[in-house]
N, C-alpha and C positions, 0 to 999 in steps of 0.2 A: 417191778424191780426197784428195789433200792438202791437211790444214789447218793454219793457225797461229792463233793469239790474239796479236792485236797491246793491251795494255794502253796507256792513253794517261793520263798523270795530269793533274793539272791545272795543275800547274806547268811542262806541255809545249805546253799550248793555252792560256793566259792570255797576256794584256798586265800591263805592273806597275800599270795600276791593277786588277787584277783582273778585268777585261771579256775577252769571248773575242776573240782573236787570230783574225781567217777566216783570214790568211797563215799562218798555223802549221798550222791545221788541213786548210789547201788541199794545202799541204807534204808532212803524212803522209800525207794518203788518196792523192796522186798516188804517192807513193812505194810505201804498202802495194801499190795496185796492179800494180807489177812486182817483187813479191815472188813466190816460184815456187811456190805454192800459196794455195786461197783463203784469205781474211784474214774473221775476225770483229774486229770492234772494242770492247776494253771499255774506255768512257769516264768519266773522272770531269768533274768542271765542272758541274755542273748547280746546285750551293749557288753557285757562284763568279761562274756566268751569271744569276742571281736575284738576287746582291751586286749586279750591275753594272746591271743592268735598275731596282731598286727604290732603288741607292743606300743599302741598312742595309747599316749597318758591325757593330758587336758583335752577335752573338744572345744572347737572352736565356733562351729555353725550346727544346725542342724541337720547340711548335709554328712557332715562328720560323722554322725551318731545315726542317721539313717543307714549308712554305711556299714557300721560297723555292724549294727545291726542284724542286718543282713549278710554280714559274714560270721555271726556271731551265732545267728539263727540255725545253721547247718550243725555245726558244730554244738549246738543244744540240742537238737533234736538227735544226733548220732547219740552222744551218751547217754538218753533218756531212751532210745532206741536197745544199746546195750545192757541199760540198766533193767529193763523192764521183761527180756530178751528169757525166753521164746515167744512169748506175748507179743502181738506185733505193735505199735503205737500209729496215731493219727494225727497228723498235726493239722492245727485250726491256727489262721490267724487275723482273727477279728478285730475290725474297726468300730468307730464310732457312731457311724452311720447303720452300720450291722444292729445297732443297736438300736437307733433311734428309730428306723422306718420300722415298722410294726412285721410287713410282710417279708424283710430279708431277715427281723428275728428271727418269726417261723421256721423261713427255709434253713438258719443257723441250726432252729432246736430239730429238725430232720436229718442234716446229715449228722448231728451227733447222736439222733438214737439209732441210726443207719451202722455207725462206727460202733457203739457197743452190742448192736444186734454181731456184727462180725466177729466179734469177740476183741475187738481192741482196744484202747487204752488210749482215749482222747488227750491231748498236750496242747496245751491253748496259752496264746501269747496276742500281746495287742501286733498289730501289723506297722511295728515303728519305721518300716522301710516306705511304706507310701504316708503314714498320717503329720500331716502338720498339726499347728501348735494350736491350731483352731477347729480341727477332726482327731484330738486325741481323748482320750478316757483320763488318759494321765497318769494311771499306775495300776499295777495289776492288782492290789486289793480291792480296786472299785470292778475290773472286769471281773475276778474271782467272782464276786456277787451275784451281775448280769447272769453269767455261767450258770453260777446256780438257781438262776432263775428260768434259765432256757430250758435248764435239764425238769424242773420241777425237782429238784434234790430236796431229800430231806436236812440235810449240815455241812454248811461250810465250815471247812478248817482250814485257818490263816496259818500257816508252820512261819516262826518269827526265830529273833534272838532272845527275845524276851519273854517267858512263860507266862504269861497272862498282863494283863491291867490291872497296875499297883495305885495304889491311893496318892503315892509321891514317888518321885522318879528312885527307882529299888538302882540304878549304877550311883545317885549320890546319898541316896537314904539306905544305908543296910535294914535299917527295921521297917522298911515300908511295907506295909498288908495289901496281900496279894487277894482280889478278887474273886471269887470265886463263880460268884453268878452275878448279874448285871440284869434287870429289867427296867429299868428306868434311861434310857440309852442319854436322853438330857443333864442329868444327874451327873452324867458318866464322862460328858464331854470335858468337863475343867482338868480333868485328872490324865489326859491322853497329851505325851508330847510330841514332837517332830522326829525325825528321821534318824535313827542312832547308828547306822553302821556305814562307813565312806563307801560300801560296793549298792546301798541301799539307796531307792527313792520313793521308799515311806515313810510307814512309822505308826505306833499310835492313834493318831488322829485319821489316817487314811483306814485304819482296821474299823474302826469305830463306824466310819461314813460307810463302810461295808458292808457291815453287822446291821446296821439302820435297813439299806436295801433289802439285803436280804431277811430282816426282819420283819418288813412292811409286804415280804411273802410268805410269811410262815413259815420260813429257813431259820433253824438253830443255828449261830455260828460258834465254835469254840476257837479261842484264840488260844496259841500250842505254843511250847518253847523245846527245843531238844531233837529236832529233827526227824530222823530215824525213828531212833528211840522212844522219842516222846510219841510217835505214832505206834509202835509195838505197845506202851503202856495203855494205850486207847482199845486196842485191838484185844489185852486183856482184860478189856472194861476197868481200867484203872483211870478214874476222870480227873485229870490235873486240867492246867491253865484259868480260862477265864470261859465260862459259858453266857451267850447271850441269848434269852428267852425271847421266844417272837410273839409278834402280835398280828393274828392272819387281816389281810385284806384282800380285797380281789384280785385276782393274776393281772388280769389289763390294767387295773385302777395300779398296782403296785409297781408295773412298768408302765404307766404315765407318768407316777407319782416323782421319780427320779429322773424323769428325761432331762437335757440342757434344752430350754426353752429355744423358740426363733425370735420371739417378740413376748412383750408384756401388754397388758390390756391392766387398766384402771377403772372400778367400778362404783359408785355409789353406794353409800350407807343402805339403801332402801334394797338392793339389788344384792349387794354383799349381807344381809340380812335372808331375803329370797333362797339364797342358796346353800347358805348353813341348812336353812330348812328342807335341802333336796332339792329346789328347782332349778331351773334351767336358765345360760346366760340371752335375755333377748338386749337387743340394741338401744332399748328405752334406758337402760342402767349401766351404757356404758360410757364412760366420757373421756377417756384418753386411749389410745394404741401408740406404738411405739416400736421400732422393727420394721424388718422388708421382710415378709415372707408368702408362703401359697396357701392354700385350700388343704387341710388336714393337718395341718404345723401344729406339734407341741407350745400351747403360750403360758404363761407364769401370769396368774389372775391376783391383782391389787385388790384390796380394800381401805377404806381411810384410816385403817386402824393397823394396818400392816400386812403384808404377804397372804393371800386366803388358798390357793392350790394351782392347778394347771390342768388345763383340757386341753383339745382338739377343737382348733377351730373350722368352723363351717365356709367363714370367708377366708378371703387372702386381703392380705394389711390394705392397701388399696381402695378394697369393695367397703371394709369398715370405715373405713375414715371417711367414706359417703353414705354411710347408714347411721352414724355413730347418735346416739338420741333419738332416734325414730322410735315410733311404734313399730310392729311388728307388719300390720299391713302396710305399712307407705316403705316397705325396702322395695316394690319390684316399681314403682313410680321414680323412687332415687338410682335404681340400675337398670331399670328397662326389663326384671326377669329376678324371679326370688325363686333361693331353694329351700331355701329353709326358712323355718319361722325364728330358729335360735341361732343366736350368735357361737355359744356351746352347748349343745345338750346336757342334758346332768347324768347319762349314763357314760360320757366321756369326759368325765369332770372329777378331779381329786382333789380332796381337802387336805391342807396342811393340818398337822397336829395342834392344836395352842397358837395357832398363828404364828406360826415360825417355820422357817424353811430347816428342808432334810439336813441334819448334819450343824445345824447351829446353834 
């Protein structure tokens, strides 16, 4: 089956007083639906539908906006419920940790192919009602991605206010040239700015860091402007916006490649050489750790020359910091018991591109 991840921000489903627009939202879901494969929905608006229901303007804490949140949340899911109607909808609402432990992905990408086997219409939102400032994703263009990575989708589509990625900001340049295709995601980054719409908390930059993920899956994403419409012109194979061309890597390596690390490991020139070549991290080439973390923790791997990728580690920060320059046989004499010979295997090891981190 083919699938896409339609992203919906909130400044594509809002009225200007902030309150949910049903005509906007009536708009895309009629349109998602004659798109030529099935369509998940990840929505923002649930803070925006909680504005508009409770009437609070500033927040003030975090619990403010967990709050609203979560009264916001019902009240998104009914009108996306009506919108989509007779089609029944399922709503997910995924955290960080959903993301990060490898086997509650899984169980994530089951019950969503569980939910399109039924014939419904998945609706995914980060879980703002439990996630602190240190368990968030941080904006739904980065979950849009995950998503489409859970599902194996072949295209993400970001729905914005802005029809694509212009060369210079197109609300203060009338003649700025609108991209059309992007392979070069590096290239692409100077030209992406911050967050344009007061109901929004992205922008640009967050579609970009999206487009990355899900291009280090071999997910197309098109960035859309026009809502509705702009998705009925899609539906006509009429291709506006901005398309980002991917570049396949492996499923696992692709979600390692973007985890939020627990700890950093620093490696030696000799060692950060070893593993450009394919090998594996052993203890002999490692000489600083940094973090508290356990046994399987995504870590963010140093070289002296900058940033080199992130694996799975074998120990927990603790066991390293008592192996750390060892040879590979003298770890079970420094802990009483070795499990491994590697500190990271290289089948759980992803390289950064050019030595530079996702997105920078």
């Amino acid at each position: 089956m083919r699938r896409w991840v339609v992203k919906v921000g909130s400044s594509s489903l809002s009225a200007q007083d902030g309150t949910l627009d049903q005509a906007r939202l009536a708009a895309i879901a009629a349109a998602a639906l004659q798109l030529p494969a099935a369509v998940a929905v990840v929505s923002s608006g649930a803070v925006a539908a909680g504005r508009g229901r409770t009437g609070r303007g500033a927040l003030l804490s975090l619990a403010d906006r967990q709050a609203l949140a979560a009264i916001g949340q019902v009240d998104l899911m009914s009108a996306w419920s009506a919108a989509f109607a007779p089609r029944p909808v399922a709503q997910f609402l995924l955290t960080l940790e959903d993301i990060q432990d490898r086997s509650r992905f899984l169980q994530a990408r089951h019950a969503l192919d569980a939910a399109f086997g039924l014939g419904a219409v998945p609706v995914i939102n980060e879980n703002d009602t439990v996630a602190t400032a240190e368990l968030k994703l941080g904006d739904n263009d980065t979950l849009s991605a995950w998503v489409a990575q859970l599902l194996g989708a072949q295209r993400l589509i970001l729905l914005t206010d802005v029809d694509g990625l212009y060369r210079s900001d197109p609300r203060a340049d009338p003649q700025a040239e609108r991209l059309a295709e992007v392979r070069d995601l590096e290239a692409a980054w100077p030209m992406a700015s911050g967050a344009g719409s007061a109901v929004g908390t992205g922008g640009m930059r967050t579609k970009l860091r999206a487009a990355q993920i899900a291009a280090d899956a071999g997910i197309e994403t098109l960035i859309l402007g026009g809502g509705g419409p702009g998705l009925l012109r899609l539906a006509s194979q009429e291709l506006a916006g901005t398309r980002v061309i991917p570049k396949k890597v492996p499923a696992r390596l692709a979600w390692l490649l973007h985890q939020v690390p627990a700890g950093e490991l620093w490696v030696d020139s000799g060692a950060a050489s070893a593993i450009r070549r394919g090998a594996s991290l052993l203890p002999k080439g490692l000489r600083r750790v940094e973090g508290r973390f356990e046994v399987g923790a995504a870590l963010r791997l140093h070289s002296p020359d900058g940033p080199l990728g992130q694996g799975l580690s074998n120990y927990s920060s603790q066991e390293l910091q008592r192996i750390l320059g060892l040879h590979s046989e003298e770890i079970e004499a420094a802990l009483g018991y070795k499990t491994y010979d590697e500190v990271i295997h290289r089948n759980h090891l992803a390289l950064f591109r050019s030595g530079r981190l996702p997105g920078g």
